[in-house]
N, C-alpha and C positions, 0 to 999 in steps of 0.2 A: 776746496783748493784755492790759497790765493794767487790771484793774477799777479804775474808776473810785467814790471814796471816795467820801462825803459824810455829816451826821451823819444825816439822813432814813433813810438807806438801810443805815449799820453798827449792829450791836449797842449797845445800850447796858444796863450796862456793854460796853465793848471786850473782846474774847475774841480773845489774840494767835496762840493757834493756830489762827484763821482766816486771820490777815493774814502770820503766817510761819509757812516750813517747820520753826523749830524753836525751842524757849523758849530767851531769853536775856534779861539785865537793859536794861530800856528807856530808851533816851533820849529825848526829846520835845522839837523846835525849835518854837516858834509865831510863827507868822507869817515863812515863810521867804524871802521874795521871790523871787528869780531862783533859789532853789534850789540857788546856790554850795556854801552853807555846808552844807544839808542833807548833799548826793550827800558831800562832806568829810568828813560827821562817817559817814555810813555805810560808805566806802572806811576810811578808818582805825584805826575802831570794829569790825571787822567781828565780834567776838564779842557785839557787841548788835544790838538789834534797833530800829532807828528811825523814830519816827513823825514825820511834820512836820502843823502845823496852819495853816491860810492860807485868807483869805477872797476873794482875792484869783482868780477864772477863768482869769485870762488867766494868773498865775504855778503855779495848778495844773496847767496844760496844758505849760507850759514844764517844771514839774518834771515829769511824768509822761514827758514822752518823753526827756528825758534819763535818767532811772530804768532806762527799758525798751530807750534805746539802748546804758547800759551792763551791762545783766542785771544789779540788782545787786536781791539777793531777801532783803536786811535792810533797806528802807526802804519806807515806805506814806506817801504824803503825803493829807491829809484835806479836804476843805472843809468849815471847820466853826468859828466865831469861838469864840476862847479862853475862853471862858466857859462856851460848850457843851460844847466835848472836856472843862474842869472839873469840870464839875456833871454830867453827863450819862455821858461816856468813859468817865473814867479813875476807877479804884477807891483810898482808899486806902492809901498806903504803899505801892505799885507802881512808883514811876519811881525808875531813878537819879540822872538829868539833866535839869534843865530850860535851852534853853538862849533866851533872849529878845536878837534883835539889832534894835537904833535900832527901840522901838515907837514908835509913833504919839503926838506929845505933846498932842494937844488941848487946845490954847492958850487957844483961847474957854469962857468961863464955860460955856457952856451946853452943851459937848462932854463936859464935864472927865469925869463921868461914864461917857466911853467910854475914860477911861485904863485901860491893864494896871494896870498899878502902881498900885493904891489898896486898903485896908485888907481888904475882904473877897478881892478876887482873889488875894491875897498869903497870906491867910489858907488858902485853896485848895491853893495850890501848894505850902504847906508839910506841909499832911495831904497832898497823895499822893505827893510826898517819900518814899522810902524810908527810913530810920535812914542817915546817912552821906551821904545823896543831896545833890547842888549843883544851887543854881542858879547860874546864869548870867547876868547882865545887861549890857549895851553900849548905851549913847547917846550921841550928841556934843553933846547939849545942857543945858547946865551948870544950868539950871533944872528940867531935871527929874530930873538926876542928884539935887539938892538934894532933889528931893520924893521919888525912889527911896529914898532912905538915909536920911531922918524914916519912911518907912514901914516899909522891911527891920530899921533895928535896930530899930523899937518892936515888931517881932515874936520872942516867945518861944521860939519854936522853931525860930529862924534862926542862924546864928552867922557873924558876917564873917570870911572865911578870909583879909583882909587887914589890916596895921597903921594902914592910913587907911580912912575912908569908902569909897574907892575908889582904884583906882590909871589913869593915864595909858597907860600899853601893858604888855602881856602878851608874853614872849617866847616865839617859836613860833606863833605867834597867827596862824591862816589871816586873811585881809584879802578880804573883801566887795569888789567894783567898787565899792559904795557907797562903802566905808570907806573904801578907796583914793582916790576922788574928795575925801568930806572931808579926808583930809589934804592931798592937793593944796591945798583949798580954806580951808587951814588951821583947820579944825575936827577937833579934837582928842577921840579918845574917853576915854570915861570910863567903865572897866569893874569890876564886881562879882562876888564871887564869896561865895556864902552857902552854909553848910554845915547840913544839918538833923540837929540834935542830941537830946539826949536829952530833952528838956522836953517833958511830953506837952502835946497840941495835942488840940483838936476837930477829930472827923471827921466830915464832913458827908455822909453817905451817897450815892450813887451816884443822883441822880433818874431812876426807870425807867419805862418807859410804863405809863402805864394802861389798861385795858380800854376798848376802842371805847367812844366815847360815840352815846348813841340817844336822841330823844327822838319818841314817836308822840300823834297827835293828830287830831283832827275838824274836817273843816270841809265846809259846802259852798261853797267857793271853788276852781273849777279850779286850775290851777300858772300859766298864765296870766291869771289876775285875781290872786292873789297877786303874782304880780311885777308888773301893773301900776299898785298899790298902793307898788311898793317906793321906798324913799328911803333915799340914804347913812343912814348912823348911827355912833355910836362907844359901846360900852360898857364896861363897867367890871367883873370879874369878879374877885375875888381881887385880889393884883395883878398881873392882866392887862389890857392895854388891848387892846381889842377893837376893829376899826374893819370895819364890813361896807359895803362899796362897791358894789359892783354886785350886779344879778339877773337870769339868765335863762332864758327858759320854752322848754320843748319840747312845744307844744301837740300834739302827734300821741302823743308820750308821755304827756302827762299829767302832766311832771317839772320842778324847775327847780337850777339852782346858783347858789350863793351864795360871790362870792368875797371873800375876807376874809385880813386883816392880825391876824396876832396876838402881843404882841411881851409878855413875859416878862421877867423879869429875868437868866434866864439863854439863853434862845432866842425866835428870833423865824421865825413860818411865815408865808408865802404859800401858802393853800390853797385850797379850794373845798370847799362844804360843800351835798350832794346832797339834794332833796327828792324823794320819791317815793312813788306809789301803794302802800295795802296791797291786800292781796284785799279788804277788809270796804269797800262802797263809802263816797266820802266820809273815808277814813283816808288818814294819811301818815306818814312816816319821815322825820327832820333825821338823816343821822351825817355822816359825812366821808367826801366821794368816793375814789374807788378810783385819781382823777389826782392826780399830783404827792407821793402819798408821804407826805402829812400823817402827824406822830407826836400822839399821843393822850397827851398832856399837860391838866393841867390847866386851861389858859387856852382850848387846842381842846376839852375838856369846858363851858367856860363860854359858846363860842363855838355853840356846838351850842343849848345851853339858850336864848340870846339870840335865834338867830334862831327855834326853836320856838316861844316862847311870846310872841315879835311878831306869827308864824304867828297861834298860835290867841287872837291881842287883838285879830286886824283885824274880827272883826262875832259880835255876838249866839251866832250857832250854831256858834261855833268853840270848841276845846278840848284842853287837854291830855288825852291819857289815860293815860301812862305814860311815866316817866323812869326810860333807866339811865344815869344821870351820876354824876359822882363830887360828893358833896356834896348 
């Protein structure tokens, strides 16, 4: 059975002598939908080692059992949005390939910011670029090819491996159901090919977890009078936006959780965040529960901080007594 990926649950950094039987230079697909192109590049490739990234459930499940119905044990697909496996994954100067097919063009002003293709994401993928390494891009839509190509050449340490901005087809060029539907449908791709060259680039270090965050404190207010004091709220941490939703008590224990949104510029958790009795009576503990795999990031540090010391704001005899948070 293969293990089922996610970034919650893998290393960070990524350590490929966990994910294969054996080192070889890495490709990385993002966002690979049905998996076509992936299982492709891993049958043909087979002297590397290939990751795929997709945020997508239902196309992980699809890639995985194709993976494990054809044995093939140079590929590991991830769930895990491209900014995460970015910032978080991948180390570096480690990849060979990047390869991006028809991302996502967020058309609405208010999306635009969930584009791959914008100045810091680009900025990324060129540090972990190896010296040599290509990217890869395909879309069929002529306006964001346009915003692709103001952003790839204004990058220093890119070099277009072709005489125009881009070129119309690629010979040899495995074809997607997608891709094959757009031409049917007369959309036309428009693909990239960028080589990372000798022009040093800022590396932006690998973002690794930090140490559980704790914050303990005083009150005499059960777990259930706290939570029936509780009210949504949203705070603001760093820049994390924090948004705390629900609360609930387990009067028999004494305990309550706290679930909460925490979205980041490069990741974003749904977690739950545990309050619970110390021995000393009248104390308690905020970390992050033991459900759902929360990583202890910084905005889960600010997350922590926010509901403790709403904890010990709600009456006179409440208190912090000790923080280990980062900051």
């Amino acid at each position: 059975m293969l293990r089922k990926l996610n970034y919650l649950t893998v290393e960070w950094p990524l350590e490929q002598g966990r994910l294969f039987p054996r080192a070889a230079p890495l490709i990385v697909e993002i966002g690979f939908g049905n998996g076509d192109f992936l299982l492709h590049l891993a049958e043909t490739r087979a002297d590397h080692n290939v990751i795929g990234i997709e945020i997508s459930s239902q196309s992980m499940s699809k890639a995985e059992a194709k993976i494990e119905k054809r044995g093939l044990p140079n590929v590991r697909p991830i769930h895990c949005r491209a900014e995460t496996a970015l910032a978080h994954l991948l180390e570096p100067e480690t990849v060979a390939e990047f390869h991006i097919n028809y991302p996502d063009p967020w058309f609405k002003k208010r999306h635009q910011r969930r584009r791959l293709i914008q100045r810091a994401t680009v900025d990324l993928l060129a540090s972990r670029l190896r010296a040599g390494g290509t990217l890869h891009l395909a879309t069929d839509i002529r306006e964001y090819a346009e915003m692709a190509h103001e952003t790839l050449a204004d990058t220093p340490g890119l070099t277009n491996q072709f005489e125009t901005p881009w070129v119309s087809d690629i010979a040899g060029r495995f074809r997607t159901k997608y891709e094959l539907k757009g031409y049917r449908e007369g959309r036309r791709g428009h693909f990239f090919r960028y080589q990372r060259n000798a022009a040093p680039v800022t590396h932006p270090p690998v973002i690794k977890e930090l140490d559980m965050p704790h914050l303990f404190l005083q009150s005499a207010l059960s777990a259930a009078e706290i939570v029936a004091r509780f009210e949504a709220t949203r705070r603001q941490a760093g820049n994390a936006h924090i948004a705390i939703l629900r609360a609930y008590a387990d009067p028999k224990r004494d305990t309550a959780v706290f679930e909460v949104v925490v979205e980041e510029p490069t990741i974003e958790q749904h977690a739950l965040l545990a309050l619970s009795p110390r021995a000393e009576a009248g104390e308690y503990m905020v970390r992050l529960s033991a459900v759902g795999h929360a990583r202890a990031t910084a905005g889960m540090h600010g997350a922590v901080a926010a509901v403790g010391e709403w904890v010990a704001g709600l009456d006179a005899g409440s208190r912090v007594l000790a923080r280990k948070l980062r900051g």
